[in-house]
Rosetta silent file (secondary structure, phi, psi, omega in degrees, C-alpha in Angstrom):
SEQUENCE: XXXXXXXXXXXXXXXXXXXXXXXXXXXXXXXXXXXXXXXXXXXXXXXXXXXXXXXXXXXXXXXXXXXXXXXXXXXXXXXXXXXXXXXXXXXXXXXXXXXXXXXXXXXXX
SCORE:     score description
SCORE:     0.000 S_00000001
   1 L     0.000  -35.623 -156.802  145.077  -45.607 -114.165 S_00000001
   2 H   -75.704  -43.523 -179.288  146.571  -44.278 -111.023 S_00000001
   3 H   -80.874   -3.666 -170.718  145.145  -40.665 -111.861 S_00000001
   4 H  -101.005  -53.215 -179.746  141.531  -42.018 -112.536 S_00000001
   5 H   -66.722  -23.216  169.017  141.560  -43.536 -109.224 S_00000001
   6 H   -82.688  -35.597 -161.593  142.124  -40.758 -107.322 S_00000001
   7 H   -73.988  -14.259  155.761  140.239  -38.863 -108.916 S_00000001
   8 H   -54.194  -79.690 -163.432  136.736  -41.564 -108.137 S_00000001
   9 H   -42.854  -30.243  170.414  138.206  -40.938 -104.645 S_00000001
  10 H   -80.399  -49.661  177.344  138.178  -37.058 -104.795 S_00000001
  11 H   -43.053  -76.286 -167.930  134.570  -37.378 -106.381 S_00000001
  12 H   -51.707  -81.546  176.234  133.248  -39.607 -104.324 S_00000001
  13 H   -23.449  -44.492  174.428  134.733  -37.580 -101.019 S_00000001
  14 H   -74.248  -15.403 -178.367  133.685  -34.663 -102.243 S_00000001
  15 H   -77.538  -50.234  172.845  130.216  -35.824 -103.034 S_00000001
  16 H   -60.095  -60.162 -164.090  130.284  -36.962  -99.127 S_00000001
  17 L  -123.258  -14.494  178.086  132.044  -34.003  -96.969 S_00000001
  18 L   -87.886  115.461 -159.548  131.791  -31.051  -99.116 S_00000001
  19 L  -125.596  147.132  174.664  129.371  -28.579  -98.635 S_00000001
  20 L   -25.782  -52.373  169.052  128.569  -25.159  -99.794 S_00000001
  21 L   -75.014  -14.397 -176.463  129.870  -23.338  -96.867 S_00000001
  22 L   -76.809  144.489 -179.202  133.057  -25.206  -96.753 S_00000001
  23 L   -78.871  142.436  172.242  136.564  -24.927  -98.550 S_00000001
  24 L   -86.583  179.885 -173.177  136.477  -27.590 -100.969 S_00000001
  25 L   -76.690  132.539 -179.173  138.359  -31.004 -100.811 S_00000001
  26 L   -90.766  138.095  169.277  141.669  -30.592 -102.491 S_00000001
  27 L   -74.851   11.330  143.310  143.627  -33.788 -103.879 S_00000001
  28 L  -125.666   63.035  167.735  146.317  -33.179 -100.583 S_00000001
  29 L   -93.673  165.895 -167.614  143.696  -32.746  -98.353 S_00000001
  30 L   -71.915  -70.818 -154.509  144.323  -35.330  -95.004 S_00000001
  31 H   -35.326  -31.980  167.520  140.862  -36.917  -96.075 S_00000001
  32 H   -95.175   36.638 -168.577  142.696  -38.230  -99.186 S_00000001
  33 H   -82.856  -12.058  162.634  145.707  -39.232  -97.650 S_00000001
  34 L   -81.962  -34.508  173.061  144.681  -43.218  -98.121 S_00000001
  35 L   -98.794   33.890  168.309  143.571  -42.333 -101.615 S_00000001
  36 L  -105.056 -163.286 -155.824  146.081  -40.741 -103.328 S_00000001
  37 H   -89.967  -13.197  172.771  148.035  -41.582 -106.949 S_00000001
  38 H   -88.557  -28.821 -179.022  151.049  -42.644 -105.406 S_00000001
  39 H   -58.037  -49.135 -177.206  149.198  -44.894 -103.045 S_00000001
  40 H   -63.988  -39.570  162.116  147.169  -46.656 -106.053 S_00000001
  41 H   -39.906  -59.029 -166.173  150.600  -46.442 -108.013 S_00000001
  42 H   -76.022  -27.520  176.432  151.897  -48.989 -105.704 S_00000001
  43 H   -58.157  -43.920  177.180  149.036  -51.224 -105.705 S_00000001
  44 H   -59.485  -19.707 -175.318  148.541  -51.010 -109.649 S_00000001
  45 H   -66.913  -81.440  170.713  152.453  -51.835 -109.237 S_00000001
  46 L   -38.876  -26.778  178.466  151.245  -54.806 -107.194 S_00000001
  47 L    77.820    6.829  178.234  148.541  -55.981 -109.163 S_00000001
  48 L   -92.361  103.867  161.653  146.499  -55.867 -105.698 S_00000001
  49 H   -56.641  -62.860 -150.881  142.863  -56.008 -107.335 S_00000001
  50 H   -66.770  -48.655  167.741  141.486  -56.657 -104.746 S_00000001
  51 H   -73.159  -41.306  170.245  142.556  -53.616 -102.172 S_00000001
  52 H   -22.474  -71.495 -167.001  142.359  -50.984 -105.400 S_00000001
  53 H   -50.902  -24.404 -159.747  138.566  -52.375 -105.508 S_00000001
  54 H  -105.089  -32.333  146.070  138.150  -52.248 -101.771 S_00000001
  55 H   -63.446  -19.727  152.339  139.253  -48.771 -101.506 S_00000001
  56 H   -56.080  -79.361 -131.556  137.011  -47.542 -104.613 S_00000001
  57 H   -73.559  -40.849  133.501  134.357  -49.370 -102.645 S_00000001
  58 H   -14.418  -70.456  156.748  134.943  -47.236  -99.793 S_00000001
  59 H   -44.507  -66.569 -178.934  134.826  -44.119 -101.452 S_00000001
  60 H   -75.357  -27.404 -176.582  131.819  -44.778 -103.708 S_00000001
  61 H   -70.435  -46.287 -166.703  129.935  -46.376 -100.446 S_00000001
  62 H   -75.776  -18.606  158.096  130.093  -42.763  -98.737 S_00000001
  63 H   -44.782  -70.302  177.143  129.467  -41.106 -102.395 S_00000001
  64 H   -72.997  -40.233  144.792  125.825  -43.310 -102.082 S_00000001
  65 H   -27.300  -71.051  168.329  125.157  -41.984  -99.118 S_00000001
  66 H   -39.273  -52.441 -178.790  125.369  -38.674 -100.093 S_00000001
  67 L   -93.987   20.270 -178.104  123.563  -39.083 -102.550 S_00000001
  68 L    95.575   11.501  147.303  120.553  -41.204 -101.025 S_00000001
  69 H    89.080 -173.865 -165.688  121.695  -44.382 -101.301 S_00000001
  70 H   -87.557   21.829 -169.929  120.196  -47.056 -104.074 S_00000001
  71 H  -118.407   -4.039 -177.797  116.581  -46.041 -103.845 S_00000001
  72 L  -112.506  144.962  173.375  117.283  -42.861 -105.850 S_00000001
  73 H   -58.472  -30.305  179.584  117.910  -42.968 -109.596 S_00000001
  74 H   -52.526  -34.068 -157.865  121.797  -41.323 -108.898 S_00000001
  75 H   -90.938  -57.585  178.993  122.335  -44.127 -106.524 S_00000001
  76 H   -57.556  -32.879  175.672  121.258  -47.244 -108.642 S_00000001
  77 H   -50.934  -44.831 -151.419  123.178  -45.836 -111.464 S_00000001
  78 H   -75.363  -40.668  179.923  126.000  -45.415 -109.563 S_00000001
  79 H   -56.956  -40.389  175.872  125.938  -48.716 -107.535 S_00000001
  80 H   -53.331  -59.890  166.144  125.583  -50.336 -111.240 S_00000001
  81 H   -58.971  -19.999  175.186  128.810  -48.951 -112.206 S_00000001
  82 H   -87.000  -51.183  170.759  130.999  -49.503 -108.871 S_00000001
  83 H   -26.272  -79.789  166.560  129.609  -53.120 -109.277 S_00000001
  84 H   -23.490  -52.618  177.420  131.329  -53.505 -112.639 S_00000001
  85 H   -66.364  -27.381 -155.062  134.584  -52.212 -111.638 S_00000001
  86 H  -100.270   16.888  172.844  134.440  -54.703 -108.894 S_00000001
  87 H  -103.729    4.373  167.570  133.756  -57.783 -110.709 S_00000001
  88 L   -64.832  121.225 -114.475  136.543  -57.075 -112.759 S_00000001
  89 L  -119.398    5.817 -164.049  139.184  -59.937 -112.067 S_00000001
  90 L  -159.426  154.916  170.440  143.142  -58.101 -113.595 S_00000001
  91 L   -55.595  -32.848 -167.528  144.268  -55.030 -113.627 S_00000001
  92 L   -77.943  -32.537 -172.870  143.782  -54.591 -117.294 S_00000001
  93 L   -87.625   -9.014  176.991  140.116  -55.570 -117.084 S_00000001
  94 L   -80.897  -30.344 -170.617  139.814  -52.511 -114.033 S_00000001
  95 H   -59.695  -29.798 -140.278  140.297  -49.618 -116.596 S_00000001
  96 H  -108.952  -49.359  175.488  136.963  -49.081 -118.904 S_00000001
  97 H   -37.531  -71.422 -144.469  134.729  -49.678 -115.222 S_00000001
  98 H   -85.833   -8.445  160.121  136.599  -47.486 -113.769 S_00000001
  99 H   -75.003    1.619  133.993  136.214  -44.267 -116.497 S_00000001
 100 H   -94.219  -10.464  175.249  133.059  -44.550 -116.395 S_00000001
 101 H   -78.342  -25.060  141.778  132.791  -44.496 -113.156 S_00000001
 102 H   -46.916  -48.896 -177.598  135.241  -41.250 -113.111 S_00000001
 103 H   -56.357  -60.359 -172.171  132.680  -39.994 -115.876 S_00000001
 104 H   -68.807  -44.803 -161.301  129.508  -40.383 -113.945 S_00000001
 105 H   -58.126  -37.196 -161.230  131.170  -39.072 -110.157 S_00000001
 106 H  -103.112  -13.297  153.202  131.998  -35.883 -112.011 S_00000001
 107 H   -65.767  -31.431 -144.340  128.964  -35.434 -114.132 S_00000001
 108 H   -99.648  -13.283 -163.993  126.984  -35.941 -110.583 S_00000001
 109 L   -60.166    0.000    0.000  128.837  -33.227 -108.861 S_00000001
């Protein structure tokens, strides 16, 4: 689980700050230094639902920017799927949200 969330977080960031002229974002780039798999390791450790979701939410908010926000078909899709992961209530109930939601970020790139 730990490797799915960073990688929404590298999606989404990259989806945000990366641009054509630019080196791309790296998984030990500073910008993921809140979002990497040992950080999410300890939470999934913890069982804290709620910051896992609130860091996703984070991530995926500046991802819908990028991509125009909910008025664009990319953006309602996308918002439908971060929605899901976050009404999920256990850790166990976090996984299937969030691979699709890994699934879509990296089909959109």
């Amino acid at each position: 689980m730990e490797l799915h969330l960073e990688t929404v977080a590298l999606f989404s960031l990259k989806l945000a700050y990366e641009s054509e002229d630019s080196s791309p974002i790296l998984r030990d780039d500073l910008v993921m230094g809140d979002y990497q798999r040992d950080v999410f390791e300890l939470l999934v450790r913890r069982g804290d639902v709620e910051t896992i979701q609130l860091k996703v939410d984070e991530c995926v908010g500046l991802a819908l920017e990028a991509i125009g926000g909910v008025d664009k078909p990319l953006g309602r899709e996308l918002q439908r799927l971060a929605a899901e992961f976050s009404s999920s209530q256990t850790i166990e109930l976090l996984d299937a949200p969030l691979v699709a939601l890994k699934d879509y970020l990296k089909d959109i790139q």
